[in-house]
N, CA, C and O atoms as a Tinker XYZ file with bonds, in Angstrom:
   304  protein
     1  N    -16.054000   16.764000   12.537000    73     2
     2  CA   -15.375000   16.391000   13.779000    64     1     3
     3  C    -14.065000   15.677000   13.428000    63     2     4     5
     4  O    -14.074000   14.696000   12.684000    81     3
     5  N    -13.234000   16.037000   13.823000    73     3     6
     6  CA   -11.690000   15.358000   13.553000    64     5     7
     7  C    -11.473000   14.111000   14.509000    63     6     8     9
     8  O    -11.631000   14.140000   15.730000    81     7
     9  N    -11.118000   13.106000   13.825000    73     7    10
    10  CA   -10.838000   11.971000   14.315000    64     9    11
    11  C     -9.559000   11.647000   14.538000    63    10    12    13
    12  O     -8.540000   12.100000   14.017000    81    11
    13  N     -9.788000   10.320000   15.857000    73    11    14
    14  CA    -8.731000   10.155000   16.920000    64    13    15
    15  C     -7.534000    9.784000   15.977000    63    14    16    17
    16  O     -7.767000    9.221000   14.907000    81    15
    17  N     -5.970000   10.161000   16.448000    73    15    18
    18  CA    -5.376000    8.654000   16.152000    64    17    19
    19  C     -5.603000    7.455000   15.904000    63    18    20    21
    20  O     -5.270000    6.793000   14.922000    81    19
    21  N     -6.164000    7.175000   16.785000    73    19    22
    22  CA    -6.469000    5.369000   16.821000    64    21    23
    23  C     -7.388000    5.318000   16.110000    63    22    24    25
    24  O     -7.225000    4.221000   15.577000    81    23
    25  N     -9.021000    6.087000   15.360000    73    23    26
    26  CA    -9.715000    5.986000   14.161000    64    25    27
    27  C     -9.067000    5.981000   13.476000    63    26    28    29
    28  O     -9.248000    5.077000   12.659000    81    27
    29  N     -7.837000    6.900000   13.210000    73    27    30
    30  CA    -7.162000    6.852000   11.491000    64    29    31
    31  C     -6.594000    5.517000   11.398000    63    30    32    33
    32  O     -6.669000    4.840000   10.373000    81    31
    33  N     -6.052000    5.159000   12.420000    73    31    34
    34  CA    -4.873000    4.115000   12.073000    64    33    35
    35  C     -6.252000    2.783000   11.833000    63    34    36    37
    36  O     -6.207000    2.109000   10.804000    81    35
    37  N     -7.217000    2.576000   12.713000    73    35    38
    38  CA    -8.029000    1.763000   12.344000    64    37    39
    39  C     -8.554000    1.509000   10.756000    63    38    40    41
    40  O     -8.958000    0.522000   10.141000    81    39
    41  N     -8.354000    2.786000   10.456000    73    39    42
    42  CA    -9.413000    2.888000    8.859000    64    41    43
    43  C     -8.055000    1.890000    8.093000    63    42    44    45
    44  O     -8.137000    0.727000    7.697000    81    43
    45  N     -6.824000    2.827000    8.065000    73    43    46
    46  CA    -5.965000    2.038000    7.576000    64    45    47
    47  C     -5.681000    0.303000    7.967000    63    46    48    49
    48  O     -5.158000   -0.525000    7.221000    81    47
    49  N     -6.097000    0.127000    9.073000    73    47    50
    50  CA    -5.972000   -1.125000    9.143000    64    49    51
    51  C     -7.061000   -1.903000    8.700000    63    50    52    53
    52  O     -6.781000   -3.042000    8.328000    81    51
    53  N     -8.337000   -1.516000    8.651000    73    51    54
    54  CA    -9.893000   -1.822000    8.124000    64    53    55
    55  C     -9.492000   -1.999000    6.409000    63    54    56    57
    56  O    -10.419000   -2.495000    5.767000    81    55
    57  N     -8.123000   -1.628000    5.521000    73    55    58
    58  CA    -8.424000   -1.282000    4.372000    64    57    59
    59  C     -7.382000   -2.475000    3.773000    63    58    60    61
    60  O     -7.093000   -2.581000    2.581000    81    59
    61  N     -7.033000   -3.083000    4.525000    73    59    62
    62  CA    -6.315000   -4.396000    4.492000    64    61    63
    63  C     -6.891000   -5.956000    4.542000    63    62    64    65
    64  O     -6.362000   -7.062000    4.433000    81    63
    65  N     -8.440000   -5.413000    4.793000    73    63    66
    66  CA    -9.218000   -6.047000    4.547000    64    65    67
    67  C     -9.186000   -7.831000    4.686000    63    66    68    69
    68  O     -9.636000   -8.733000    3.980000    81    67
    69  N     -8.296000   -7.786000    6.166000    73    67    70
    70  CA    -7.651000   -9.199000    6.499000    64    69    71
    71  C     -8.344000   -8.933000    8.335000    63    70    72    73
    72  O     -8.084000   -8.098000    9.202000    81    71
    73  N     -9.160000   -9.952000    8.279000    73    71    74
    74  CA    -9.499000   -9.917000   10.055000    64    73    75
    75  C     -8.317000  -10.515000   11.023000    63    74    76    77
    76  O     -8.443000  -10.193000   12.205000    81    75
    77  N     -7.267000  -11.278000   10.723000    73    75    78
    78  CA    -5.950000  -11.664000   11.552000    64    77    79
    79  C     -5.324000  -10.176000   12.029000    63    78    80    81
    80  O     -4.787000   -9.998000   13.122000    81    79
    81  N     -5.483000   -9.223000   11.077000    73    79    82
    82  CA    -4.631000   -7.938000   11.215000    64    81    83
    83  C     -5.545000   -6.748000   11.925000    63    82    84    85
    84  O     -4.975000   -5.911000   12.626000    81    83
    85  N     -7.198000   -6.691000   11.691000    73    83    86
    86  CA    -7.708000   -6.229000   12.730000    64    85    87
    87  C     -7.936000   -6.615000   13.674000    63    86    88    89
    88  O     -8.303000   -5.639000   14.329000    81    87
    89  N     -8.000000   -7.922000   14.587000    73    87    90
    90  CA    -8.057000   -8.264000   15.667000    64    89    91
    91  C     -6.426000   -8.584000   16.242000    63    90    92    93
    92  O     -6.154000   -9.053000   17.347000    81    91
    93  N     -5.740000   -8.308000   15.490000    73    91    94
    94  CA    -4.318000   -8.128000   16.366000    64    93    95
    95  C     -4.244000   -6.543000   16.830000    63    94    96    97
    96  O     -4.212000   -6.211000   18.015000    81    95
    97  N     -4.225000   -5.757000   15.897000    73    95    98
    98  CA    -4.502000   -4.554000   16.391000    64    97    99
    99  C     -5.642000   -4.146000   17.081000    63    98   100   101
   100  O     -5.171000   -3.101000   17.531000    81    99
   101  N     -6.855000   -4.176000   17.535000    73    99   102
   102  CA    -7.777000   -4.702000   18.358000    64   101   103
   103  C     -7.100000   -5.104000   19.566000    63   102   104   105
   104  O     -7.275000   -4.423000   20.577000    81   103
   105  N     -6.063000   -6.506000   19.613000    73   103   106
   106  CA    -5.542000   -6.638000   20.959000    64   105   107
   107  C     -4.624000   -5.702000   21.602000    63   106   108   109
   108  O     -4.394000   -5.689000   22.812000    81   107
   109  N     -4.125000   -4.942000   20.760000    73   107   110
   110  CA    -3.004000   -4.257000   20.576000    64   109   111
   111  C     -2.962000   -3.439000   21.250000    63   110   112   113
   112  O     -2.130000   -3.213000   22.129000    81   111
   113  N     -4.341000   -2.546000   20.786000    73   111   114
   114  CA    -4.205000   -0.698000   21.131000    64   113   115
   115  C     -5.438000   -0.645000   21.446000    63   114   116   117
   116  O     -6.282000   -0.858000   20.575000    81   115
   117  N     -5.821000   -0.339000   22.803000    73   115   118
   118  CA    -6.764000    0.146000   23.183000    64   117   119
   119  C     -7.643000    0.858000   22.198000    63   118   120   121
   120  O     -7.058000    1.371000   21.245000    81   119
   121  N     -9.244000    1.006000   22.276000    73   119   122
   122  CA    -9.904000    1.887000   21.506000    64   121   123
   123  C     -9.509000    3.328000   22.196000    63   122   124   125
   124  O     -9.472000    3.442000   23.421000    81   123
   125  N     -9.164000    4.619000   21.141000    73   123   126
   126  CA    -9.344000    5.884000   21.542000    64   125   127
   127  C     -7.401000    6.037000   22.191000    63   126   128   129
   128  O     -6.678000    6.853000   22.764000    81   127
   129  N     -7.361000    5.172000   21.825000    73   127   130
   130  CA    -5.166000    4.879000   22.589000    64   129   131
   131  C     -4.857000    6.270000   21.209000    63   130   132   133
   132  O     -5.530000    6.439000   20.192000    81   131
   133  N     -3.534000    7.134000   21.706000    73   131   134
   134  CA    -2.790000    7.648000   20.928000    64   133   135
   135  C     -1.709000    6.708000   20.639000    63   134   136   137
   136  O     -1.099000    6.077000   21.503000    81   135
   137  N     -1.447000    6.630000   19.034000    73   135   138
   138  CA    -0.536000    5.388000   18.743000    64   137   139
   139  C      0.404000    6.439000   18.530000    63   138   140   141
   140  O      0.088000    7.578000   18.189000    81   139
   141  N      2.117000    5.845000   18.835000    73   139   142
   142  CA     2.834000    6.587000   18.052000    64   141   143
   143  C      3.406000    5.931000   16.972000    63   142   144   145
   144  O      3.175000    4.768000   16.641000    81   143
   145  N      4.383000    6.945000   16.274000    73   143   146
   146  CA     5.109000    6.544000   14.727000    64   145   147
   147  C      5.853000    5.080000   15.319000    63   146   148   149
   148  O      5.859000    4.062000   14.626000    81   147
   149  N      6.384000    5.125000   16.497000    73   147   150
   150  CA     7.486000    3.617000   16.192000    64   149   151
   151  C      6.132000    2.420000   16.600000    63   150   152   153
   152  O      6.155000    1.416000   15.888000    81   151
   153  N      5.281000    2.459000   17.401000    73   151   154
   154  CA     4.521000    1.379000   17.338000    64   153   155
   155  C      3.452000    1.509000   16.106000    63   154   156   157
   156  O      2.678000    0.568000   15.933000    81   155
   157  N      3.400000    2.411000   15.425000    73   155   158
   158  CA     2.483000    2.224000   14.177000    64   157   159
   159  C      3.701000    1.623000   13.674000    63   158   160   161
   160  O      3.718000    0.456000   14.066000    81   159
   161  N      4.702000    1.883000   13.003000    73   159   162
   162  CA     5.578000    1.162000   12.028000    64   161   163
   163  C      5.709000   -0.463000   12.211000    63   162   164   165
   164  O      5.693000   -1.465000   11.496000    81   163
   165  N      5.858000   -0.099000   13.699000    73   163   166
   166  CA     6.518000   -1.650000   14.568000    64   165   167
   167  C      4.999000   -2.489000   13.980000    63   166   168   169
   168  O      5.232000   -3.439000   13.233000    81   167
   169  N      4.001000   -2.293000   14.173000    73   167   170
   170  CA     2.775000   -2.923000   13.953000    64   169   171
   171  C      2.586000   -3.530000   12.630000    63   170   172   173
   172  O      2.442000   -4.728000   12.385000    81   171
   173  N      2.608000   -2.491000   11.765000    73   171   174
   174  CA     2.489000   -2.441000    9.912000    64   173   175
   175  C      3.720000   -3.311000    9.565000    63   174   176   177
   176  O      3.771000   -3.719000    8.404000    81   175
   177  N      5.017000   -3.753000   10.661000    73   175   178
   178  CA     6.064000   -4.396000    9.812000    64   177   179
   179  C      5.802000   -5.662000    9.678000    63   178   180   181
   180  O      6.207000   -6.337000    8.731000    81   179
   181  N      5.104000   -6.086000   10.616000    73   179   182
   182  CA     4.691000   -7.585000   10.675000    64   181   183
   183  C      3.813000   -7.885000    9.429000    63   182   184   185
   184  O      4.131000   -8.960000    8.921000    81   183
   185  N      2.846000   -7.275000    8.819000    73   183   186
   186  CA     2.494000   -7.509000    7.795000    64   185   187
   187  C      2.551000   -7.367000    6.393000    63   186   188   189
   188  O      1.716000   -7.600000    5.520000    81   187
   189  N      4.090000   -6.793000    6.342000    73   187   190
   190  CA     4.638000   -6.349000    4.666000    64   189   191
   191  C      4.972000   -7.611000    4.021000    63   190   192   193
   192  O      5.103000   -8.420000    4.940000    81   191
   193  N      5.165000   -8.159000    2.961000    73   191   194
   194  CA     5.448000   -8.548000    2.067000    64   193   195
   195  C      6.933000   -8.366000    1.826000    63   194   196   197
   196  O      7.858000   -9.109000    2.156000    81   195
   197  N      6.961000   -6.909000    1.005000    73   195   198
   198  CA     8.676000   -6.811000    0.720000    64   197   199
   199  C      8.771000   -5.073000    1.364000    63   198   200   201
   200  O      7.986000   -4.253000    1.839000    81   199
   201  N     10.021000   -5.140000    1.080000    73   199   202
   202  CA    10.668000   -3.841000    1.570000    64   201   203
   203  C      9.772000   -2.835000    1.225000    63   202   204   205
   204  O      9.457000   -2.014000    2.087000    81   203
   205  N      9.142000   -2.742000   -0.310000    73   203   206
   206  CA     8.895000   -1.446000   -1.026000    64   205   207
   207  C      7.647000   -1.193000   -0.322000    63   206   208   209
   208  O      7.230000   -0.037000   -0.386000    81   207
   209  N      6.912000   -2.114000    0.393000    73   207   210
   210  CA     5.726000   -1.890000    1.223000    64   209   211
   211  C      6.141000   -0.578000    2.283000    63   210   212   213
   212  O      5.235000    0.190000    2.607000    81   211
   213  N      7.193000   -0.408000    2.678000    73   211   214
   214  CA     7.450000    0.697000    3.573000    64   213   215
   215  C      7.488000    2.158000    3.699000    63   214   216   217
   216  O      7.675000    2.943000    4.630000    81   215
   217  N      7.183000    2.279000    2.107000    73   215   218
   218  CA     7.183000    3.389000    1.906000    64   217   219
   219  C      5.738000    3.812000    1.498000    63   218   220   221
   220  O      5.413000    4.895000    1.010000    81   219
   221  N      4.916000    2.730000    1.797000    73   219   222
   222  CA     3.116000    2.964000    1.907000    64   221   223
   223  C      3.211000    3.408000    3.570000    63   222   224   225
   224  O      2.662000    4.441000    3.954000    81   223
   225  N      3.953000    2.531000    4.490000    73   223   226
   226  CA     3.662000    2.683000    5.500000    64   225   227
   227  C      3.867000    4.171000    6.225000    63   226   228   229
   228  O      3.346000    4.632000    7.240000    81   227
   229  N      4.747000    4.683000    5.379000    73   227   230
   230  CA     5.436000    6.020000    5.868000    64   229   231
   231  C      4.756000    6.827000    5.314000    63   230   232   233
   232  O      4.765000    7.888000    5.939000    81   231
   233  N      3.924000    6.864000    4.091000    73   231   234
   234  CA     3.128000    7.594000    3.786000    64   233   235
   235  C      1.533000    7.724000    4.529000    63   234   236   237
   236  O      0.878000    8.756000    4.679000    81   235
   237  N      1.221000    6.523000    4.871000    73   235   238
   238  CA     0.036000    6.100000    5.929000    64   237   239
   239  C      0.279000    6.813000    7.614000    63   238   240   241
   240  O     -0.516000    7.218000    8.463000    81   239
   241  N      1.630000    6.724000    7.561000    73   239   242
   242  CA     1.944000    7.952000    8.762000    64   241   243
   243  C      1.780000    8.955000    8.703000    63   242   244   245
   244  O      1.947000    9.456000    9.815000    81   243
   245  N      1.447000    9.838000    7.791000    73   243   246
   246  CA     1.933000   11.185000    7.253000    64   245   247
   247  C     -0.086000   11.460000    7.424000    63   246   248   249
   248  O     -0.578000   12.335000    8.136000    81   247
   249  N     -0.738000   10.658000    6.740000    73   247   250
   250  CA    -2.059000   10.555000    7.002000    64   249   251
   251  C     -2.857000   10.464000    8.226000    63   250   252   253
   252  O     -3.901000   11.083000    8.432000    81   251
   253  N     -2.198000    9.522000    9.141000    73   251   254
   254  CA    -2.433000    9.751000   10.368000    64   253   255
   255  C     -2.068000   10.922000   11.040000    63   254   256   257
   256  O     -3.022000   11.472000   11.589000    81   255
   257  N     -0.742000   11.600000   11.200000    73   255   258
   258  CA    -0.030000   12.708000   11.632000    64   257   259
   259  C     -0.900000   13.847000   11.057000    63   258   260   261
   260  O     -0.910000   14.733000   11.911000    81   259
   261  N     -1.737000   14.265000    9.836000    73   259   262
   262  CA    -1.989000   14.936000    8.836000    64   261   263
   263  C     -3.246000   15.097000    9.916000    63   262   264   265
   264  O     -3.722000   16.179000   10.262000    81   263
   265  N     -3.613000   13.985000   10.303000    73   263   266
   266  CA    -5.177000   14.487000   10.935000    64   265   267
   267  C     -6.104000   13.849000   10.108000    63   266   268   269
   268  O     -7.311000   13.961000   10.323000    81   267
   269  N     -5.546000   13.031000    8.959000    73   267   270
   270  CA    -6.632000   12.291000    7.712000    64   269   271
   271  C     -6.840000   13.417000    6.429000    63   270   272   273
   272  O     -7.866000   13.834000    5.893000    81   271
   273  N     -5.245000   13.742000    6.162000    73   271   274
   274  CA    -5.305000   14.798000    5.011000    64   273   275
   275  C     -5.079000   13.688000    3.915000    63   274   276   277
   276  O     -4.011000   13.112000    3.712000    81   275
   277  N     -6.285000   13.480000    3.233000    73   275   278
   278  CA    -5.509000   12.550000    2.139000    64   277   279
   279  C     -4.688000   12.988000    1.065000    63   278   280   281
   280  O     -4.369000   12.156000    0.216000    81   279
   281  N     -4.233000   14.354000    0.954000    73   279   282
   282  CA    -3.548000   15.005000   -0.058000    64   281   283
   283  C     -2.154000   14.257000   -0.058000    63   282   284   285
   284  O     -1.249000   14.068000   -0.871000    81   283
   285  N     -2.396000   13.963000    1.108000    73   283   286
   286  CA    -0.823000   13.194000    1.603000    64   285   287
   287  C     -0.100000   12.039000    0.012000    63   286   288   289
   288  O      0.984000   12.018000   -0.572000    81   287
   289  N     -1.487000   11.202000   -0.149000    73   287   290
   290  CA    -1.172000   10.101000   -1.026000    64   289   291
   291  C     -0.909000   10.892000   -2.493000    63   290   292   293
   292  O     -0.844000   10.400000   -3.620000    81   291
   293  N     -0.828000   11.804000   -2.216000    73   291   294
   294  CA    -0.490000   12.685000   -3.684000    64   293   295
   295  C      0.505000   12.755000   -4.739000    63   294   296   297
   296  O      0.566000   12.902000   -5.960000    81   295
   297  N      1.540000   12.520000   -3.356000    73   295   298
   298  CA     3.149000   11.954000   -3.692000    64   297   299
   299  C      3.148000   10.865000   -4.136000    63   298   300   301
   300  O      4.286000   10.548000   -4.483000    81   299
   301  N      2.074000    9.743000   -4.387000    73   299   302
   302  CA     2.462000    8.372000   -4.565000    64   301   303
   303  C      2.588000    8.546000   -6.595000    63   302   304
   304  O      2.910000    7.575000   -7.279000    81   303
């Protein structure tokens, strides 16, 4: 069974393994909500570190968009 938007982006947010960042997203986005690319980014920016984090985030898009193709991280 192919899973929602909002499952993928959850897993990714579940893998951050920080409860401040799942219960913000939790307040955020409805369960079963279609997220798009500028509020997934807008979301993930609040919790980077440095710049080079952004190019996880854009790849974590590509995973979500993909439908949960992890071939995606292939490029890393």
């Amino acid at each position: 069974m192919k899973k929602s938007n909002y499952d993928l982006v959850l897993e990714i947010v579940k893998s951050y393994e920080a409860e401040d960042i799942l219960n913000d997203f939790k307040d955020k986005f409805k369960e079963g909500s279609n997220i798009s690319k500028s509020e997934f980014v807008e979301f993930f920016n609040k919790y980077i570190d440095d710049m080079s984090e952004t190019y996880y985030i854009g790849l974590n898009w590509k995973y979500v968009n993909s439908g949960g193709d992890e071939s995606v991280y292939d490029e890393m």
